[in-house]
C-alpha positions in Angstrom: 29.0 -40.5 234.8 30.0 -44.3 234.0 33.1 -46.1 235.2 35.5 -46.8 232.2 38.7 -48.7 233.2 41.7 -48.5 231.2 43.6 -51.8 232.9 43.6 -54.6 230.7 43.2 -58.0 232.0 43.2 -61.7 231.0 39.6 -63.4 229.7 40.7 -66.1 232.0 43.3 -66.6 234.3 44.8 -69.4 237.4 46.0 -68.3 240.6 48.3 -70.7 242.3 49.5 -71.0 246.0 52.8 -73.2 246.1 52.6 -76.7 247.7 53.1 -77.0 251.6 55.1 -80.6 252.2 52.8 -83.3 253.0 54.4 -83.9 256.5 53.2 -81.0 258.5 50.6 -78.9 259.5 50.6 -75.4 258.6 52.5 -72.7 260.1 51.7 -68.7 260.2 54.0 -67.9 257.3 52.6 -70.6 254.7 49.1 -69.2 255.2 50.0 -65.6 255.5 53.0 -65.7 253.3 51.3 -67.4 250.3 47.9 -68.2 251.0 45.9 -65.0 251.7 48.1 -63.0 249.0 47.3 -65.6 246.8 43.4 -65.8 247.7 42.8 -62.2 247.9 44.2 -62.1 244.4 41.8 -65.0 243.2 38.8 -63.4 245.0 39.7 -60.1 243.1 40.0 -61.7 239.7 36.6 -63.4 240.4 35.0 -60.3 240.8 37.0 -58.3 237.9 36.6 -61.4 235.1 34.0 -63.1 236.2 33.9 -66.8 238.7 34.1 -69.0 235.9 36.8 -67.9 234.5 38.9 -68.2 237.5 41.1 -71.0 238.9 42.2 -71.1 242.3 44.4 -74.1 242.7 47.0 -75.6 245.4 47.5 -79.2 246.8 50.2 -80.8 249.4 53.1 -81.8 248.2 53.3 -85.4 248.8 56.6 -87.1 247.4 60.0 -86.9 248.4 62.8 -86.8 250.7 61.1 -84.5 253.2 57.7 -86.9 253.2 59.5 -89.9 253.2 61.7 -88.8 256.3 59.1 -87.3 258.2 57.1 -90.8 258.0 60.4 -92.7 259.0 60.5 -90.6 262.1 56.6 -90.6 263.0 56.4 -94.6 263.0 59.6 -94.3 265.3 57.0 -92.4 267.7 58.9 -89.8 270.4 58.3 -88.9 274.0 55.2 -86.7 273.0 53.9 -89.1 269.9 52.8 -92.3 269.7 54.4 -94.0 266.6 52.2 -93.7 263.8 50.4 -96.9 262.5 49.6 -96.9 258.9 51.0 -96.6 255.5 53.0 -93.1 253.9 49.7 -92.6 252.2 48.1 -92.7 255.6 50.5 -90.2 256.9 50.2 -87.7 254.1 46.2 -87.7 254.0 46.7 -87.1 257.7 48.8 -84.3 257.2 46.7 -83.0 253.9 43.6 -83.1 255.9 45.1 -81.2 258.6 46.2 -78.3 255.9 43.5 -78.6 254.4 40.9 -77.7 257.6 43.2 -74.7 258.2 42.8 -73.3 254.9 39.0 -73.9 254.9 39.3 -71.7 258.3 41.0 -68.8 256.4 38.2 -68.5 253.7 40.9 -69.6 251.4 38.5 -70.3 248.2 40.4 -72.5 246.2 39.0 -74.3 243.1 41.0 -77.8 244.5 43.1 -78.4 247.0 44.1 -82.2 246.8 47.9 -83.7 246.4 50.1 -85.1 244.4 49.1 -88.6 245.5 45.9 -87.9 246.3 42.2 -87.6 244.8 41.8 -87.5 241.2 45.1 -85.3 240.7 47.1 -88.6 241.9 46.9 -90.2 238.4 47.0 -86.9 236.6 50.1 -85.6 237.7 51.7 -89.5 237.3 50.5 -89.3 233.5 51.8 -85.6 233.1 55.0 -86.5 235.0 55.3 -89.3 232.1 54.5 -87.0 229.3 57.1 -84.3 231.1 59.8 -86.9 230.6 58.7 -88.5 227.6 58.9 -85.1 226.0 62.0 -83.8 227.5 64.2 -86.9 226.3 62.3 -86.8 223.1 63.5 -82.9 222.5 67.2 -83.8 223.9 67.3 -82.2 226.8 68.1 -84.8 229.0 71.4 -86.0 230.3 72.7 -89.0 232.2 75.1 -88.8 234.4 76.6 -90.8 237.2 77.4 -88.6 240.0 77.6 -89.4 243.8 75.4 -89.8 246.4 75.4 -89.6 250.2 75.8 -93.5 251.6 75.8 -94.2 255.1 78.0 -97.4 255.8 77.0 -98.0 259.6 72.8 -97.8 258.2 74.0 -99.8 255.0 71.7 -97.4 252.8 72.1 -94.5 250.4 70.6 -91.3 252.0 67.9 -89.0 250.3 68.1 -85.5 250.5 67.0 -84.5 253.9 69.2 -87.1 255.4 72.1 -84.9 255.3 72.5 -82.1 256.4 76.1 -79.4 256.4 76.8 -76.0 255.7 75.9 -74.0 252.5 79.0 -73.8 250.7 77.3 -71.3 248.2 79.4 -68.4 248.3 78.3 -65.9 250.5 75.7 -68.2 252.0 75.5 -68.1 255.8 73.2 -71.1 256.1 73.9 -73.9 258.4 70.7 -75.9 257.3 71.7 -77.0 253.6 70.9 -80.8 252.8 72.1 -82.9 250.4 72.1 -80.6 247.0 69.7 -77.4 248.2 69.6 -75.6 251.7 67.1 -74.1 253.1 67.8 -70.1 251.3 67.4 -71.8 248.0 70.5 -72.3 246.9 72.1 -75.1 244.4 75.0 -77.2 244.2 76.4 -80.6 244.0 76.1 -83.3 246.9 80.0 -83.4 247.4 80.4 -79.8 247.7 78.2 -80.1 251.5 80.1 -78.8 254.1 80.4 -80.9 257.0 77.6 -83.6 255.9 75.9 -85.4 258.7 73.7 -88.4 258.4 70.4 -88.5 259.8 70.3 -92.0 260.5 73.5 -92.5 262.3 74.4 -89.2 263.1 77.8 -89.9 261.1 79.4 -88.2 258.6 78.3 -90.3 255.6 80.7 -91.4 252.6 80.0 -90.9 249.0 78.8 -93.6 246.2 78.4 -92.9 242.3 74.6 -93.2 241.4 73.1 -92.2 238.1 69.9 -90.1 237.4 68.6 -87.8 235.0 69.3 -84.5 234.9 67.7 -81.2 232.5 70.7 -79.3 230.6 69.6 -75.9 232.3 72.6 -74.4 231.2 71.5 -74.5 227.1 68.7 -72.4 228.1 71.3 -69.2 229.3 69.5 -67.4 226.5 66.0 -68.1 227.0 66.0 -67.4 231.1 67.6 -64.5 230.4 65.0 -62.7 227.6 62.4 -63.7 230.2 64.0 -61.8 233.4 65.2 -59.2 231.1 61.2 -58.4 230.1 60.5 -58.9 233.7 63.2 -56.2 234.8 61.4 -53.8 232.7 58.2 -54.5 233.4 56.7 -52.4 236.3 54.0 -54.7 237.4 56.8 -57.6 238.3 58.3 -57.4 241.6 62.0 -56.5 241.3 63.1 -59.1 243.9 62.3 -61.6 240.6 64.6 -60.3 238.1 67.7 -59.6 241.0 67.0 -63.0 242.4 66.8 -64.9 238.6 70.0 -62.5 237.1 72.2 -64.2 240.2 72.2 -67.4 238.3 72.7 -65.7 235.2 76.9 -64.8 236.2 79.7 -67.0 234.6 80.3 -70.0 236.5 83.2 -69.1 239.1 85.2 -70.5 241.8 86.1 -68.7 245.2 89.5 -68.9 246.4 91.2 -67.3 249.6 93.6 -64.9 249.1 96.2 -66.9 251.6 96.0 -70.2 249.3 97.0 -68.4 245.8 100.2 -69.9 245.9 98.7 -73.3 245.9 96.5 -72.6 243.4 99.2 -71.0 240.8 100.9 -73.9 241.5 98.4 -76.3 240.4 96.6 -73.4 237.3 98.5 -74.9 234.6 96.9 -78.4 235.1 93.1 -76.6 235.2 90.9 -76.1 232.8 91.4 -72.5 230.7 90.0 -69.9 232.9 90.5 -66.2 233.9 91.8 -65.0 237.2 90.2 -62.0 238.6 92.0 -60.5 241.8 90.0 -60.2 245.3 88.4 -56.3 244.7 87.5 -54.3 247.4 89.2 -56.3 250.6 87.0 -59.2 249.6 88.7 -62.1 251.2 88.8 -64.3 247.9 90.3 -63.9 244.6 87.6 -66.0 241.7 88.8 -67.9 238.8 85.8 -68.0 236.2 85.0 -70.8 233.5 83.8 -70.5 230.2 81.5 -74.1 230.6 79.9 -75.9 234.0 81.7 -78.7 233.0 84.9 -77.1 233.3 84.3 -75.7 236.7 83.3 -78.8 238.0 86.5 -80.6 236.4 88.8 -77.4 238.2 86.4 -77.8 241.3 86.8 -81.5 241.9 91.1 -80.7 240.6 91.6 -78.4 243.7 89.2 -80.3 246.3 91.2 -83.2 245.4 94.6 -80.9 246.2 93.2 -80.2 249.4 92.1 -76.6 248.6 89.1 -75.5 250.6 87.0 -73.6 247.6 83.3 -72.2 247.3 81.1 -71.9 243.9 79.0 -69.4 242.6 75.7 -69.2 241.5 75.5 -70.3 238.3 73.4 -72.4 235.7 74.1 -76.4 236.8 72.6 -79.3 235.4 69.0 -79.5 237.2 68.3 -83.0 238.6 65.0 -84.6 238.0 65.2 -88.4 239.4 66.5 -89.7 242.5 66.2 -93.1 244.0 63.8 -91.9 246.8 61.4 -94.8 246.5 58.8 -92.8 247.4 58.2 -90.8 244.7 56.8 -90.0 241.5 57.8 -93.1 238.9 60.2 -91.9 236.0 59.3 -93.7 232.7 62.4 -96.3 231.2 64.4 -94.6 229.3 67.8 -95.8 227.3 67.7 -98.5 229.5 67.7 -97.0 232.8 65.1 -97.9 235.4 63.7 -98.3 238.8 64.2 -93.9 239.4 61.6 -91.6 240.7 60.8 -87.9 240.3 62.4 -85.8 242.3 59.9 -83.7 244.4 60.7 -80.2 243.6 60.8 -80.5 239.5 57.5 -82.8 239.7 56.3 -79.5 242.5 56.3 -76.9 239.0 54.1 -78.9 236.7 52.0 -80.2 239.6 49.5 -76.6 239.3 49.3 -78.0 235.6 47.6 -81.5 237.1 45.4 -79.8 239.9 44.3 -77.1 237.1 43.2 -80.6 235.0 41.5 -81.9 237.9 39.7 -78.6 238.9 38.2 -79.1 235.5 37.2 -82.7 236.2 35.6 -81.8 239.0 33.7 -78.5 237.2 32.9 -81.0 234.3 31.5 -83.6 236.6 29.2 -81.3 238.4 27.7 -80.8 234.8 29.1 -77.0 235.1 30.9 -77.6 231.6 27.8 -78.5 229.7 26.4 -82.3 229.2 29.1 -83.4 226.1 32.1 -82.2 229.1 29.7 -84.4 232.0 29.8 -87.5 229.6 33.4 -87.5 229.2 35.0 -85.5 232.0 38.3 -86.8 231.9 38.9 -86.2 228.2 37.5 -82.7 228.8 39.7 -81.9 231.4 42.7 -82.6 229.3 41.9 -80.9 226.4 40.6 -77.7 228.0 43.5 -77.2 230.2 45.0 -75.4 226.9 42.7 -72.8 227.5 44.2 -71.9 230.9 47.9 -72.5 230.8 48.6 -72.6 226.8 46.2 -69.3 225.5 47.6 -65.9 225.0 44.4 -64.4 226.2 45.3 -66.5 229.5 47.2 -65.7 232.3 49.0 -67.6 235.2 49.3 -65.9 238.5 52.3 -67.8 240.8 52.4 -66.8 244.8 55.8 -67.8 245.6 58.2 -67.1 248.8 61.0 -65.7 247.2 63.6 -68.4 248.4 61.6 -70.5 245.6 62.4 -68.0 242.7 65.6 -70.7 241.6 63.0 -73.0 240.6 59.8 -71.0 239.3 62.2 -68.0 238.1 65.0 -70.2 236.2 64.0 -73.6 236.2 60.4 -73.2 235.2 60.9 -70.9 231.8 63.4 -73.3 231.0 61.0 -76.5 230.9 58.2 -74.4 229.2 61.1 -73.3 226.7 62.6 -77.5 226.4 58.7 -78.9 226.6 58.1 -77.2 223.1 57.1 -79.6 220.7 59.6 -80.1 217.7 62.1 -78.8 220.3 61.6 -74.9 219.0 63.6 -73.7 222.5 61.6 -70.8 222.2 61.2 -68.2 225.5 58.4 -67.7 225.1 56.2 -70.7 223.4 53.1 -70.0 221.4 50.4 -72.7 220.0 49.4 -75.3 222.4 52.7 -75.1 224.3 52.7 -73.3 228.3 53.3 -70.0 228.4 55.4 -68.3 230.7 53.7 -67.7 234.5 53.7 -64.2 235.9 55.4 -64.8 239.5 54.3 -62.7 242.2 57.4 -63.1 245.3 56.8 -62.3 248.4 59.7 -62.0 250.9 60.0 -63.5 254.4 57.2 -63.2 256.9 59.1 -62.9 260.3 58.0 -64.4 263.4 59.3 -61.3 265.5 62.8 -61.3 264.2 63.2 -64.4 263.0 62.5 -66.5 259.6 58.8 -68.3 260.3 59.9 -72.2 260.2 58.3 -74.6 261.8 61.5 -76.4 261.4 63.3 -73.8 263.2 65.1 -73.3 266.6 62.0 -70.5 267.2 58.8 -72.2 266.7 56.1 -70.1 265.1 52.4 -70.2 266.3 50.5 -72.7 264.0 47.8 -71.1 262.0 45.4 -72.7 263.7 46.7 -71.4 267.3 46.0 -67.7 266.1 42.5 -68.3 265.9 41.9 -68.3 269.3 43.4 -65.1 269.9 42.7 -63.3 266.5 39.2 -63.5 263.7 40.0 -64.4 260.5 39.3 -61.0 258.6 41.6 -59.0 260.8 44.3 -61.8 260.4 43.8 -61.1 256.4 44.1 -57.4 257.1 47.2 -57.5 258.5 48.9 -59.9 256.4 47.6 -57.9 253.4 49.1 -54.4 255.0 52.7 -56.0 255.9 54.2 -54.9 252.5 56.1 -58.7 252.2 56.4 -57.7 248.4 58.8 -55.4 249.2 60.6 -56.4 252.6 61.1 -59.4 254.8 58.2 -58.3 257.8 58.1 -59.3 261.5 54.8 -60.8 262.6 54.2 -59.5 266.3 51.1 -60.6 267.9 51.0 -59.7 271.3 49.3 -62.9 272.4 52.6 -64.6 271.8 55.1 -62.3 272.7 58.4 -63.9 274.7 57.9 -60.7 277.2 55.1 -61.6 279.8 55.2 -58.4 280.6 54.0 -56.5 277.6 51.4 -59.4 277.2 50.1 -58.7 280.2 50.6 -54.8 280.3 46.5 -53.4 278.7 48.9 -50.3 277.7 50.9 -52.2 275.3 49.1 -52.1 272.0 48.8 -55.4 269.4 50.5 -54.1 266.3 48.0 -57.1 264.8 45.1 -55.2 265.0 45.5 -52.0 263.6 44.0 -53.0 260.2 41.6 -54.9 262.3 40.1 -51.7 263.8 39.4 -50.2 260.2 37.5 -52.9 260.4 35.9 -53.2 262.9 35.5 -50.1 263.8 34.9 -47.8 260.8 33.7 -49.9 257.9 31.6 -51.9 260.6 30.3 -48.4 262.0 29.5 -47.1 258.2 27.6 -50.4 257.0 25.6 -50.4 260.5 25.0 -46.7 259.7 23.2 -46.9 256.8 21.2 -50.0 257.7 19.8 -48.5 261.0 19.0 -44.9 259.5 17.3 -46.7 256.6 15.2 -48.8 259.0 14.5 -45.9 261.3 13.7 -43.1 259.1 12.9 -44.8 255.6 10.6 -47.6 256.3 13.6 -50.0 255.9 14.2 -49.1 252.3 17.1 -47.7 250.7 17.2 -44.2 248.8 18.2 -45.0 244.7 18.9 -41.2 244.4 21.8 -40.8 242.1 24.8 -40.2 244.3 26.7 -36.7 244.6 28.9 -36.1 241.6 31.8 -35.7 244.2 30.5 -39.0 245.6 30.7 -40.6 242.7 33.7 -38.4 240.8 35.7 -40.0 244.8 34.5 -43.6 244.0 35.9 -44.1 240.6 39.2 -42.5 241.6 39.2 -45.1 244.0 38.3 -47.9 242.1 40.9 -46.6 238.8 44.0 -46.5 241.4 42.5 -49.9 243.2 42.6 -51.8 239.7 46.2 -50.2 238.8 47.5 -51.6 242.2 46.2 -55.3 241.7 47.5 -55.4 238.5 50.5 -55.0 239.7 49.9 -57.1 243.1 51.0 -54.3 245.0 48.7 -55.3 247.9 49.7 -53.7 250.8 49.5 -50.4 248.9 45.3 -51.9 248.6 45.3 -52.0 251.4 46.6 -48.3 252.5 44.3 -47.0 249.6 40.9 -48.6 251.2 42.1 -47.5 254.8 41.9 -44.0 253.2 38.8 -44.5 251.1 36.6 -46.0 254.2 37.5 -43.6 256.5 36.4 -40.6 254.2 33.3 -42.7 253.6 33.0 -42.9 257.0 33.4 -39.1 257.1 31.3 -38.2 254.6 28.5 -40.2 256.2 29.3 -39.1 260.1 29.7 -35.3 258.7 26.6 -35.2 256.2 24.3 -36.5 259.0 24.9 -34.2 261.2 24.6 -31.1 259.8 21.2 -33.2 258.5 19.7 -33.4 261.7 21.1 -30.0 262.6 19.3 -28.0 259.6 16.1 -30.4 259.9 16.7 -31.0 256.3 14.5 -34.4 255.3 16.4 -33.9 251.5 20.1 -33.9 252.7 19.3 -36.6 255.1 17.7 -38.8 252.0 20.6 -37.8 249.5 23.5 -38.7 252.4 21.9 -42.0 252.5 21.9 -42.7 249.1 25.3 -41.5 249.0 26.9 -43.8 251.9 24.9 -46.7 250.6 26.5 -46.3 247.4 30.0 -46.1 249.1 29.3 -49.1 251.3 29.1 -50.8 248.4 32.2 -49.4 246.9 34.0 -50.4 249.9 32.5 -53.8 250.1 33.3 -54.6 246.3 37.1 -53.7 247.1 37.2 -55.4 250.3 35.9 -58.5 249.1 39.1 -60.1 248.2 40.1 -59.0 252.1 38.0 -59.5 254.6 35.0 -62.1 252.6 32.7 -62.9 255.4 31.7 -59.1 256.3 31.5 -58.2 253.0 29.1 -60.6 251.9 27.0 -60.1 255.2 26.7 -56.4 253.4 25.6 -57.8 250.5 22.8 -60.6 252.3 21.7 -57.3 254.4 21.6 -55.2 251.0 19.5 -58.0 249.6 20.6 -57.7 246.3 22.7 -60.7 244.9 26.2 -61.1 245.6 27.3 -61.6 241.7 26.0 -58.2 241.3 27.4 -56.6 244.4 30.9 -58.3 243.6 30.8 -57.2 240.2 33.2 -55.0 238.2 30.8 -55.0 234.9 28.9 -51.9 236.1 28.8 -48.6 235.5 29.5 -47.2 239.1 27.1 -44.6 239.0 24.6 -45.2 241.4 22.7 -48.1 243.6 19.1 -48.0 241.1 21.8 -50.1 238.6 21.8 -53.1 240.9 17.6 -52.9 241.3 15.4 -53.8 239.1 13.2 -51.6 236.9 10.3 -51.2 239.0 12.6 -50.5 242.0 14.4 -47.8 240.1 11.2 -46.3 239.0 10.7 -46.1 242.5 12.9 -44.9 244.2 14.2 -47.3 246.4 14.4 -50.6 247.4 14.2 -52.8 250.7 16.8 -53.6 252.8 16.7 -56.1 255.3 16.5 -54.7 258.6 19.8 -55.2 260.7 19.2 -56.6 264.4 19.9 -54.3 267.3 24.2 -54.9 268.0 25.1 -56.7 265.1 28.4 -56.4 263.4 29.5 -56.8 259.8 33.1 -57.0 261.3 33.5 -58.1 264.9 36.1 -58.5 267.6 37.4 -61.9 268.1 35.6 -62.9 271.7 39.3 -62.9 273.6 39.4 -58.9 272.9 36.8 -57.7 275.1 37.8 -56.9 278.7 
């Protein structure tokens, strides 16, 4: 009985892990947020579609506001750091590096991980940032307009984003930590609408100073956001935090009122732009005028600021800004006269995958993986074949995203692919060599015990790094797999760090970290050493290629039908309750068939329970793969069979003689190599034994 799968997936597809700022290190919550969902994901596809058609890519984040203040404050040293001595270059390779070695710790496999100003996707992503803008203004779809910007008298200098800082006053936003047009929950709105804006140079309130920049008419792409979250609302396979998060900014663009200042407003209605009143509803607190245009809620919002009227907005579709005057920063081509502006960061941050996807294929073509005509001109291959990955419909792009980013991947980004469109089509969704829309897989908030993981937080998370001496890396993967972030935010409580001395030091007080860890450890570790000892003890170190038990194998492709339907919808804490499930009645099956074996005598149950639990060990180690990596591959080393056929979907799943050659099969079996006395597949990290 052959496996037939009836999922149907992408020839080819990219994976892509979001952009970690170039002035840290890595916390917990970027590598278990992002990172490992993101890499299991790529692992799997690997296996399902085959290696080379996979690619895995990620890079730091190296422009803006946040780089640019981070350096400022580093080569001002503090009372733990000496002040850094070197260019912002410097400082971001620092910082990249640093990422860069924690990532390699997880096993995370990307294809490149380089940076926005660094490596080969440096001048990629300055030529594609050109082309963005070139095409943009080419299509119409860029507006100039002089608005203000944070100025601090007492420094003398205008302030970029992150050196401000106020109060959300997105309604219904409880954020303190908002900056100069974003805070720190996603949310949008214009500089003068900050609440309370503090410098961070002076720690004064700053003043306000008319700039100009470009910005991206977001709101003439209502209709084409909208198709696009509408399809995702109905399709199954698409997290539902995407299409609640993305139809927010989809509402009429409003104004909040209190109910104790209606008198002024009537009083000053006539002289507003036309709008409708809606009464507070439900003992809300504020009554909402709404707007037919932006334009004319910003002319009624700056109207009734200007009265004195303390007022909130909406979300809504604004302008999106795309330059700034951060000089460090991405260079924005000349356009209609206007000069001397960068990129700013987060806009440059959604095409940026496009560039590190070009220089993964550099890289591939240099290596002479592309074939000699792609070695001799790798640069012009690169260019050309990134169609096939981001501009094919037999294509597919993966995006791991924290779901405070969905404003920008969820409603920004199908709005660019829709402008970018050569001869200015607007379509939502954009065929021939145009980008098609991304499938975006959110994940919600990773906790630190109760509260948000942020290294720039009042709590301060462990670093990634830090965990590893406490934790290994496959039951760090487990866990972060099995914490369901796709549907809640989820506390992250490793005992090693808990505030309360006393439950770290109590032996009865269990690690909630390591419960996936001890399906590891304990019974996929037990049912791999299993079959490797019996084989050498009792088989002359070979294994049985007796066709499984129909059960057996009627169990397996179960498993591996509802394993596939639950990756194609990311659903990977569901994987992970579905192998927790399948290895323990492996384990079973195993612990169960050789006992009653060895009780009977019987030489032919204990040859055909072998062959069965070999051919479920490498059942489970196929669906593990994308999990816990390192163990599963020692399976395959130990199986001595090659991994690309172990890790292999194209098979038909019906016994271990498949994955032998011809003269094993006609055989029988095939040698194993013999597993050393006390070695584990999956181990305990050296700080968990008493």
């Amino acid at each position: 009985m052959d496996y037939v799968s009836d999922i149907e997936w992408p020839r080819r597809a990219v994976v892509t892990a979001g952009m970690p700022y170039g002035n840290k290190k890595l916390h917990f919550g970027h590598v278990a947020g992002v990172f490992v969902p993101a890499d299991a994901y790529a692992r799997f596809l690997r296996d399902r579609i085959g290696a080379d058609e996979v690619l895995f890519v990620s890079g730091t984040d190296c422009y803006g506001s946040p780089i640019d203040e981070g350096y400022r404050r580093a080569c001002e040293g503090s009372d733990t750091e000496e002040p850094f001595q070197g260019t912002i270059v410097d400082y971001v390779r620092r910082n990249h590096d640093a990422q860069k070695a924690t990532l390699d710790a997880y096993g995370i496999s990307l294809s490149v991980y380089e940076g926005s100003c660094l490596g080969a996707s440096a001048g990629i992503h300055e030529r594609l940032t050109r082309g963005v803008f070139d095409r943009l203004h080419a299509n119409g779809h860029l507006m100039r307009r002089s608005t203000l910007q944070f100025f601090d008298p007492e420094a003398g200098v205008f302030l970029n984003g992150r050196q401000v800082t106020g109060h959300c006053p997105v309604q219904g936003c409880r954020s303190e930590k908002a900056y100069a047009d974003e805070c720190d929950l996603g949310h949008q709105f214009s500089p003068e609408e900050l609440i309370n804006p503090i410098s961070a140079v002076s720690g004064k309130a700053p003043e306000m100073r008319p700039v100009e920049n470009w910005y991206f008419d977001l709101p003439n792409f209502r209709e084409q956001i909208a198709r696009v979250n509408a399809d995702n609302a109905a399709d199954p396979d698409v997290r539902a935090v995407v299409s609640k998060a993305v139809g927010e900014f989809l509402a009429a663009p409003v104004i909040y009122i209190k109910n104790e200042l209606q008198d002024d407003y009537r009083a000053l209605a006539d002289s507003l732009p036309a709008h409708e009143f809606h009464e507070a509803e439900g003992g809300k607190q504020s009554f909402t005028i709404e707007f037919a245009s932006i334009d004319d809620r910003d002319a009624a919002r700056d109207a009734l600021l200007h009265a004195g009227l303390k007022i909130r907005t909406g979300k809504t579709l604004v302008p999106f800004r795309l330059s700034g005057n951060v000089a460090w920063g991405v260079p924005v081509p000349e356009m209609d006269g206007v000069s001397g502006l960068t990129c700013w960061c987060w806009p440059e941050s959604l095409w940026a995958p496009v560039s590190f996807s070009i220089a993964a294929l550099l890289h591939r073509a240099e290596s002479g993986a592309c074939g000699s005509a792609a070695q001799a001109d790798p640069g012009a291959y690169a260019w050309s074949a990134f169609k096939d990955w981001w501009c094919s419909d037999d294509a597919q792009v993966y995006q791991f995203i924290g779901q405070d980013n969905l404003y920008f991947y969820g409603v920004v980004q199908p709005a660019l692919w829709a402008a970018f469109e050569e001869g200015d089509r607007m379509e939502a969704y954009p065929s021939g060599d145009e980008l098609r829309q991304t499938r975006l897989i959110a994940n919600h908030h990773i906790l630190f015990g109760k509260t948000k993981a942020s290294s720039s937080g009042a709590t301060k998370p462990p670093s990634a790094d830090e965990l590893l001496d406490w934790y290994t890396v496959d039951q760090l993967r487990a866990h972060w797999l099995a914490l369901g972030l796709d549907q809640k935010s989820v506390g992250f409580k490793p005992k090693p760090f808990d505030p309360d001395e006393a439950k770290r030091a109590d032996p009865r007080v269990a690690d909630p970290v390591l419960k996936e860890g001890a399906l590891l450890t304990n019974v996929f570790n037990r049912l791999a050493r299993s079959c490797f000892y019996e084989a050498a003890k009792n088989f002359d170190g070979m294994m049985p290629l007796d066709a499984p038990a129909p059960d057996v194998v009627e169990r397996a492709h179960a498993a591996l039908h509802e394993y596939e339907r639950l990756m194609k919808a990311a659903s990977l804490h569901a994987v992970m309750s579905l192998m927790d499930e399948f290895i323990r009645a492996a384990q079973k099956h195993w612990a169960d068939g050789i006992r009653d074996a060895e009780h009977e005598d019987d030489d032919a149950a204990r040859r055909q329970v072998l062959a069965d639990s070999f051919y479920l060990l490498r059942v489970c180690a196929l669906l593990m793969h994308p999990v816990a990596p390192a163990g599963c591959e020692m399976i395959a080393e130990y199986l001595q069979i090659a991994p690309e056929r172990v890790f292999s979907w194209h098979a038909p799943f019906a016994s271990m003689a498949e994955l032998c050659d011809a003269d094993e099969a006609a055989s029988g079996a095939h040698a194993v190599k013999e597993l050393p006395p006390r070695t584990d597949f999956f181990g305990k990290h050296p700080s968990q034994f008493k």
